[in-house]
C-alpha positions as CSV (number, residue, x, y, z in Angstrom):
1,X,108.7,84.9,94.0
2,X,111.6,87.5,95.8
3,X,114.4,84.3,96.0
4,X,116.7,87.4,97.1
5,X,114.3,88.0,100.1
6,X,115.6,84.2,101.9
7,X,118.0,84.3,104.4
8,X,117.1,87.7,105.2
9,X,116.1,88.9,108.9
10,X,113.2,90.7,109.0
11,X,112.2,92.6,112.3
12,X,108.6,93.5,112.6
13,X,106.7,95.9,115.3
14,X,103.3,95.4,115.8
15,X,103.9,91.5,114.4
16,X,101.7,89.6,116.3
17,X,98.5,90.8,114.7
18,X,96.9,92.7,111.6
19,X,98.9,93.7,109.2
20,X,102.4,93.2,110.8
21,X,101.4,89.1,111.1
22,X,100.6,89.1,107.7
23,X,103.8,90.9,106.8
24,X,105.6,88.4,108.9
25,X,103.7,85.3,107.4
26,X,104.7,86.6,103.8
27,X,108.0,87.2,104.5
28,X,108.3,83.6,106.5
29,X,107.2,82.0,102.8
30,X,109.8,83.5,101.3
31,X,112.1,82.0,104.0
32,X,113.7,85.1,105.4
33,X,114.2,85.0,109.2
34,X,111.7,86.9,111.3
35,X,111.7,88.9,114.5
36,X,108.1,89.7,116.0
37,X,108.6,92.6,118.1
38,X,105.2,93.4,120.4
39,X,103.9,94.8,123.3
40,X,102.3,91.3,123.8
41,X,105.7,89.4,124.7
42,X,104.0,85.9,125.0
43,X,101.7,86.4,121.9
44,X,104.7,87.4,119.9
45,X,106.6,84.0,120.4
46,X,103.3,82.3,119.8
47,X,103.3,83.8,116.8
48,X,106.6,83.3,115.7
49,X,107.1,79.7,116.9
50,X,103.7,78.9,114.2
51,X,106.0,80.8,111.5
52,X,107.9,77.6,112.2
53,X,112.1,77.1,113.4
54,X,114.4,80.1,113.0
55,X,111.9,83.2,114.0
56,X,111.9,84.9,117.0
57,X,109.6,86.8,119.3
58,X,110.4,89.8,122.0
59,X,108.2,91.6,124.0
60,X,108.8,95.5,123.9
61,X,107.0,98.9,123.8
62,X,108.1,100.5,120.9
63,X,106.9,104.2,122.8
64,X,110.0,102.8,125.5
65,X,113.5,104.0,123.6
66,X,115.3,101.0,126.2
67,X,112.6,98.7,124.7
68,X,113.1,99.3,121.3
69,X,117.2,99.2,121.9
70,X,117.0,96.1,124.0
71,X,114.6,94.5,121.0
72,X,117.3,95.7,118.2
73,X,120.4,93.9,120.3
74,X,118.4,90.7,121.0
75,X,117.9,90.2,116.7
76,X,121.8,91.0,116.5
77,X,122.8,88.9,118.8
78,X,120.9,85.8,117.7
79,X,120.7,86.7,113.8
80,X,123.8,89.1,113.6
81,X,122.6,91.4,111.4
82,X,118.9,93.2,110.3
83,X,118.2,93.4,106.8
84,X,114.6,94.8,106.9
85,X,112.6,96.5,109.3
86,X,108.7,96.8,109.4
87,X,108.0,99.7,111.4
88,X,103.6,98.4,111.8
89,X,102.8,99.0,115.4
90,X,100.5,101.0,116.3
91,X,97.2,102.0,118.4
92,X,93.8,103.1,117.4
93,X,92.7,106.9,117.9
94,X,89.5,108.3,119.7
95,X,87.2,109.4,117.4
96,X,86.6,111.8,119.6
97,X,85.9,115.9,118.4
98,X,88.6,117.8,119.2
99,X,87.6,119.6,121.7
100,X,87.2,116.3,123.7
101,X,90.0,114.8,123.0
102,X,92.6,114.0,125.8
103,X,96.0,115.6,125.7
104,X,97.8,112.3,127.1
105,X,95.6,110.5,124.5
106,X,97.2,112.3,121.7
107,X,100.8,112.0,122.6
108,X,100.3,107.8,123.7
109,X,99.2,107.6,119.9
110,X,102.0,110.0,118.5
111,X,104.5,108.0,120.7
112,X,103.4,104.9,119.6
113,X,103.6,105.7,115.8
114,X,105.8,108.6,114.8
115,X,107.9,108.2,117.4
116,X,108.3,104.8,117.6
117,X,109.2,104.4,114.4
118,X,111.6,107.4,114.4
119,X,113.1,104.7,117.2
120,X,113.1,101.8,115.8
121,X,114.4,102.8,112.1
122,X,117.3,104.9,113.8
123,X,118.5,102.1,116.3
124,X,118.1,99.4,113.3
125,X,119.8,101.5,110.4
126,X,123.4,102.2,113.3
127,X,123.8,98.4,111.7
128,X,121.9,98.9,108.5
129,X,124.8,101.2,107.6
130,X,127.7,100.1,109.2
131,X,127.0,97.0,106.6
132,X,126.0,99.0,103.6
133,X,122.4,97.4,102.7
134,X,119.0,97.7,104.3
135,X,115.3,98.1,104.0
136,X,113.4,100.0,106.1
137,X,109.4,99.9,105.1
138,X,106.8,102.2,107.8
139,X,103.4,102.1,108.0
140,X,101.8,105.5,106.7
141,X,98.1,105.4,106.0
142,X,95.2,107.6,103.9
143,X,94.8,109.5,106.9
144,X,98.7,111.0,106.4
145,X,97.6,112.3,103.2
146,X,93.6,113.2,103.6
147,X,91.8,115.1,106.5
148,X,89.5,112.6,108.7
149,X,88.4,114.5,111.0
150,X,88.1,114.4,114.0
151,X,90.8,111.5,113.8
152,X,93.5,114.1,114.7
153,X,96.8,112.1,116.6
154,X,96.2,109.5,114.3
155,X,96.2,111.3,110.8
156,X,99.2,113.6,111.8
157,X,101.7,111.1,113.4
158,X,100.6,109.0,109.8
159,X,101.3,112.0,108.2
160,X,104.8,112.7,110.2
161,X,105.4,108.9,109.1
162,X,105.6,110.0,105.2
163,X,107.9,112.9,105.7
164,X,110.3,111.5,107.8
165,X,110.3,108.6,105.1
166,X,111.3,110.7,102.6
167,X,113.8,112.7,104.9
168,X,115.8,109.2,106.2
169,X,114.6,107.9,102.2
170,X,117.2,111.0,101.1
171,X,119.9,110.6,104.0
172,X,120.5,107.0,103.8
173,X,120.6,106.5,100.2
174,X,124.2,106.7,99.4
175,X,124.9,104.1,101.7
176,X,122.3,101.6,100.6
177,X,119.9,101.8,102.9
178,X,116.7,102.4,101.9
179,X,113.2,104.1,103.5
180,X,109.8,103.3,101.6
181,X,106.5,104.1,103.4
182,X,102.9,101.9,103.0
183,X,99.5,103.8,102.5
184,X,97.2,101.1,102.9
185,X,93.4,102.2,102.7
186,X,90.8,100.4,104.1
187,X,91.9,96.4,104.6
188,X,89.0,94.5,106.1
189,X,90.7,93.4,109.0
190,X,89.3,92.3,112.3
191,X,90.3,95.7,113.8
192,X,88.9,97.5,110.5
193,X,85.4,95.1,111.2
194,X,85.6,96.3,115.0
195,X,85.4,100.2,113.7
196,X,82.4,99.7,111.8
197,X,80.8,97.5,114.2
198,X,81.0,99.7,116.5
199,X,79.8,102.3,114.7
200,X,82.9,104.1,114.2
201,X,83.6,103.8,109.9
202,X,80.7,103.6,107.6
203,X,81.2,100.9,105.1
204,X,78.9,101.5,102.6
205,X,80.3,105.0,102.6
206,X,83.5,104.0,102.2
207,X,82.9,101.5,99.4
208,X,81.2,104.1,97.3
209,X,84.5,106.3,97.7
210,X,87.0,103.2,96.3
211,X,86.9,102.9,92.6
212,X,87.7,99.3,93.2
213,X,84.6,98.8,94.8
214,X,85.8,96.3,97.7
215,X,87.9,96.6,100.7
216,X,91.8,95.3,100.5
217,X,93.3,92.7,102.7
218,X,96.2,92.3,104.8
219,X,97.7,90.3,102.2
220,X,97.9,93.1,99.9
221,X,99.3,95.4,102.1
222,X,102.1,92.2,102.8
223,X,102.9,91.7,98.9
224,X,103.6,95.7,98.7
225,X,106.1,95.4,101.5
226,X,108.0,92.0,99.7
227,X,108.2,94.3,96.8
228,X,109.9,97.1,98.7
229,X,111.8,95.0,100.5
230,X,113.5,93.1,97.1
231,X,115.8,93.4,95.1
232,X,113.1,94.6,92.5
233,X,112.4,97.6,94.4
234,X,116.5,98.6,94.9
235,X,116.2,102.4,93.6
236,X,113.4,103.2,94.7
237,X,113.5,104.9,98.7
238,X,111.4,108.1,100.2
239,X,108.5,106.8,98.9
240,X,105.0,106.3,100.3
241,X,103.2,103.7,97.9
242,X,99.0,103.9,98.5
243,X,97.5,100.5,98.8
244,X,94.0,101.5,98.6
245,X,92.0,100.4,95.9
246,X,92.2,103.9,94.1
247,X,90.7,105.7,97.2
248,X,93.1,108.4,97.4
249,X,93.3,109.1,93.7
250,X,89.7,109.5,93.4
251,X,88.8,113.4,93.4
252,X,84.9,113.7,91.6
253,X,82.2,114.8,94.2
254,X,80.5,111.6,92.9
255,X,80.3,108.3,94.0
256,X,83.1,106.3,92.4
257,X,81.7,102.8,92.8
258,X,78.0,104.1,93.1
259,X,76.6,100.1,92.5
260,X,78.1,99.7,96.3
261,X,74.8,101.6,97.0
C-alpha cells in the first residue's frame, strides 16, 4: 500500500508490545527494516527475529540519555541510516488523587515519555538532517488534550508530547524532516483490558462517550503512523492526528453512543 515505505529503517521504542509491535508488524509488511528498541532487551529480539531476517532488537531505557545514544548508533551502524522513528514507549500512571501521588512516581512517568522522546527524536534527527529526509511520529494521547483527572504525569508529559511536536514539526521542516504526533483514544489492548479489569477505566462509560460506539485497535493506531510516515503524508509535520473514534470531538453533555447502555 506505501511501496515508498520499503527499504526504509524504522526504529521503534516501546516495540516489543502494544502499539509499538503493531507499529513494527505494519511497517515489517511493508518491508521497511525495523529496529525494536525496549527496556526488555531479550523480548525485543524475540520480537524482531518473528518480524523475520533484516530487523533488529536492542535493549535500552529510553529515561537513560547513554541508552538511547547507544540504541541510535547500534541502527547506524548495522542499517547506516534512520528514516523513521516511533517515539511509543511508555509506562502506566497511578490513578492515584493528587495528593497521593508520589513525587518520584511522576518524574519516572515524565522521564519515560516526554523526555524520552525529547531523546530519542533529537539523537535520531543529528542524522535525520545531516541527510535531508526523515519522519519522526510520537505517541500523544486524549489525555494531552482533555483533563483525566487524577491521571496527572501521564496527561501532562502526553500533553508536553504535542507541543514539542509542533515546536521540532516547525524547526525541522526546511530540511525535510518531519514531526507528526498520534492521539490514539481508547484501543482495546491487553494493557487497556488490564485497566478495566482492574477497575481502573469504565468501559461502558467510555463507549457511551465515542460516537463510534466501539473501542479502536492497535492496528488503527499502526495504519495512522504508515500514513505519516509516507510519502502521502510529505507536507504535513507539527501535527497531532486523534485516532479515537470521534471521542475528542464529541462536546454534548449527552451520551453520544447512548445504545452502548
Amino acid at each position: 500500500m506505501y511501496a515508498d515505505l520499503e527499504g526504509k529503517v524504522v526504529l521503534i521504542t516501546g516495540g516489543a508490545s502494544g502499539l509499538g509491535l503493531a507499529a513494527a508488524r505494519a511497517f515489517a509488511d511493508e518491508r521497511a527494516s525495523i529496529v525494536i528498541v525496549d527496556l526488555q532487551a531479550d523480548k525485543a529480539k524475540a520480537c524482531a527475529q518473528e518480524l523475520g531476517e533484516g530487523h533488529e532488537g536492542i535493549g535500552a531505557d529510553i529515561a537513560s540519555e547513554a541508552d538511547v545514544a547507544g540504541a541510535v548508533a547500534a541502527a547506524m551502524t548495522k542499517y547506516g541510516k534512520i528514516d523513521v522513528v516511533i517515539n511509543s514507549a511508555g509506562i502506566p500512571d497511578t490513578f492515584r488523587p493528587t495528593v497521593e501521588q508520589d513525587v518520584a512516581d511522576f518524574r519516572r512517568l515524565i522521564d519515560i515519555h516526554l523526555t524520552g522522546t525529547y531523546m530519542v527524536s533529537k539523537a535520531a534527527a543529528v542524522h535525520m538532517l545531516a541527510q535531508g529526509s526523515g519522519a519522526i511520529i510520537n505517541l500523544s494521547s486524549v489525555a494531552g488534550v482533555l483533563g483525566l483527572a487524577p491521571r496527572n504525569a501521564y496527561s501532562a508529559a502526553k500533553a508536553g508530547i504535542s507541543m514539542m511536536t509542533r515546536t521540532m514539526g516547525c524547526e525541522w521542516a526546511r530540511s525535510g524532516v518531519r514531526v507528526n504526533a498520534v492521539a490514539p483514544g481508547y484501543m482495546l489492548t491487553p494493557f487497556f483490558q488490564k485497566l478495566m479489569d482492574e477497575g481502573k477505566l469504565d468501559g461502558n462509560k467510555i463507549l457511551r462517550r465515542t460516537p463510534a460506539g466501539r473501542f479502536g485497535s492497535a492496528r488503527n493506531i499502526a495504519d495512522a503512523m504508515l500514513f505519516l510516515a509516507s510519502r502521502q503524508a510529505e507536507f504535513i509535520t507539527g501535527v497531532t492526528l486523534p485516532v479515537d473514534g470521534g471521542y475528542m470531538a464529541w462536546g454534548s453533555s449527552d451520551d453520544a453512543c447512548p445504545e452502548s447502555l
